[in-house]
TILOSE-752204 format. One record per residue (C-alpha): x, y, z; residue in one letter. Coordinates in steps of 0.25 Angstrom, whole numbers, plus 5000, padded with zeros to 4 digits. Layout:
BEGIN
XYZa ...
This chain:
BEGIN
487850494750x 486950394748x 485950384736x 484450404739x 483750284745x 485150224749x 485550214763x 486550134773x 486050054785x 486749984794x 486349824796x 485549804807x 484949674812x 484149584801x 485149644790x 485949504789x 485349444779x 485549574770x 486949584774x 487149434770x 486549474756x 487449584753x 488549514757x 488249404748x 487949504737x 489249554738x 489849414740x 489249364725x 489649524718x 491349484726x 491149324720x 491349284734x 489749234736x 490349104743x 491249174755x 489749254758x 489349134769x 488949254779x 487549244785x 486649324791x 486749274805x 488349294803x 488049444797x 487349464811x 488049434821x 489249504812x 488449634811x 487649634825x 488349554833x 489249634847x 489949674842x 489549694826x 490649644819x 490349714807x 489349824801x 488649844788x 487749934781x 486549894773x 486449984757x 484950004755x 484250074744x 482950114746x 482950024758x 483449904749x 484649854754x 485649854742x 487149854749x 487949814760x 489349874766x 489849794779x 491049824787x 491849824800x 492749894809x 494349844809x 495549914815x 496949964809x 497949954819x 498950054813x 497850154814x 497250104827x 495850134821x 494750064815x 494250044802x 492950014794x 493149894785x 492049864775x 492049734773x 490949724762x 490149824754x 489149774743x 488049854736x 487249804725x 487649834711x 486549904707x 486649994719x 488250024716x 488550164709x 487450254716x 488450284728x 488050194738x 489450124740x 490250264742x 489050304752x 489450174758x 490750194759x 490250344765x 489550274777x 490650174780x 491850274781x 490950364789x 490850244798x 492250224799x 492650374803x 491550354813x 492250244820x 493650304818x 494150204809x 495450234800x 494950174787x 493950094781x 494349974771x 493749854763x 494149744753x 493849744738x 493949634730x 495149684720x 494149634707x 493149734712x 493649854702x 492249914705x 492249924720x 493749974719x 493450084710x 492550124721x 493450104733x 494450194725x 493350304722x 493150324737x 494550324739x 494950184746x 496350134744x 496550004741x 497449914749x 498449884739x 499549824750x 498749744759x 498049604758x 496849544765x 497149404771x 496149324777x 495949214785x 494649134784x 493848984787x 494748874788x 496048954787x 495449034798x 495148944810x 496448874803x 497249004809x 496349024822x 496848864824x 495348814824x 
């Protein structure tokens, strides 16, 4: 349940910019401000483009936008089902402790059983004792065996042989 005033939205058209700034928020609070070089054209065609590439939700309290969370739908093979992956969550620190995030969390499994996916997953940065703490308290299990590789800009069309 969501505290009084606080509601989800999903972006629509014209929310870029917003998105843009949340992501950037979130970017300085993971010390990573740098690697943010998205725009609002790029969140566009991203979000509303056919098909969307991904989805996200607007935090506002009393119509004041004051978070973020922004997924997208992947596949496990051995399960031969979808999953929701969250790709970022942020809410602003003066907003965090009221709820909000497990509310969150609420809508977007809720999401994920209505598209029949398996599972829903997401990355944490392992210095992040306060967001683990909160993981854990909803349940999630870490992925103790697995690591995420990646492959990106030079080393990227390197591979693809551009």
């Amino acid at each position: 349940m969501l505290p009084a005033g606080v509601t989800l939205r999903d972006v629509v058209p014209g929310d870029e910019g917003l998105v843009v700034h949340f992501v950037r928020e979130l970017a300085i609070y993971e010390k990573m401000e740098h690697q943010a070089t998205g725009t609002p054209e790029m969140f566009a065609r991203a979000l509303f483009g056919a098909p969307p590439l991904v989805f996200a939700m607007i935090v506002e309290d009393g119509g004041v936008p004051i978070g973020l969370a922004l997924y997208y739908f992947n596949f496990s093979t051995f399960m031969a089902q979808p999953g929701l992956y969250l790709e970022d969550i942020f809410l602003m620190e003066e907003h965090r402790g009221r709820g909000i995030g497990k509310a969150i969390f609420r809508e977007l499994a809720s999401r994920a059983l209505d598209q029949g996916c398996a599972r829903m997953e997401w990355s944490v940065l392992d210095w992040n004792a306060p967001s683990v703490a909160f993981y854990r308290a909803l349940g999630a299990v870490g992925m103790e065996d697995w690591t995420v590789q990646r492959l990106q800009g030079d080393t990227l069309a390197r591979v693809a042989g551009r």
